[in-house]
N, C-alpha and C positions, 0 to 999 in steps of 0.2 A: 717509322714512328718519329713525331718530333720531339727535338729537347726538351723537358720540362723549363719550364722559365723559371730562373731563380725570384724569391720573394724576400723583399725586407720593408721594414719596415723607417721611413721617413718622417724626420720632424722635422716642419717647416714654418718662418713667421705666418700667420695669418695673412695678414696684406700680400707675402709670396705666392701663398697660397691661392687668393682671390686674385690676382692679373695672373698667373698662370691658368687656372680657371677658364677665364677670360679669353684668354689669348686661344687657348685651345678649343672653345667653344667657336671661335670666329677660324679656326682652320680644323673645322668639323672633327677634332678628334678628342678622347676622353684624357683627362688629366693626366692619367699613369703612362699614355701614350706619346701625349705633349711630352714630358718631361724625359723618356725612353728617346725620343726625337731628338731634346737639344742636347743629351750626355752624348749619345751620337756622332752628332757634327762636332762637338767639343774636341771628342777624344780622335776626331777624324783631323779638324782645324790643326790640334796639335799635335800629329801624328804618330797618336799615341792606339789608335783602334788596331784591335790584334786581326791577323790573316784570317780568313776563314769564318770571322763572324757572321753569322744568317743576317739576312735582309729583313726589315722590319715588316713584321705582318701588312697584309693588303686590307687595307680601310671598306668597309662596306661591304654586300653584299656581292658573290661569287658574280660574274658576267656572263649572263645565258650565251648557249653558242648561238652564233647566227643560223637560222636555217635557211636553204638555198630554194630560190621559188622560181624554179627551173622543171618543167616537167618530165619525167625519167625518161617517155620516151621521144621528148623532143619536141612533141608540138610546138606551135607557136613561135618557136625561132626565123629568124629571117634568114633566107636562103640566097 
């Protein structure tokens, strides 16, 4: 089971607000993500990120597995 994520709450300028927005809209991820992103690298730049913290969730939709289009009993292979 994973961690619960901790929740708080943030007050931020407006204008902060709106180019973080922004900025996170042009690298497809939502706000709360943008800014989970740059505490991140902050606390990594100034290496200050503790051991052991989980890697940021995976953006989008799961990745179907490839299916292999190879026939089971072989036909079609070149001999």
């Amino acid at each position: 089971m994973a961690t619960e994520r901790k929740k708080i709450l943030l007050r931020l300028d407006p204008a902060v607000h709106d180019a973080l927005a922004r900025w996170a809209s042009a690298e497809l991820r939502s706000t709360n993500a943008q800014i989970e992103f740059l505490l991140r690298r902050a606390l990594a730049e100034g290496g200050r990120l503790p051991g052991g913290v989980g890697g940021l969730p995976k953006r989008g939709r799961p990745a179907k597995e490839l299916e292999t289009q190879t026939d089971p009993d072989g036909a079609g292979e070149d001999e």
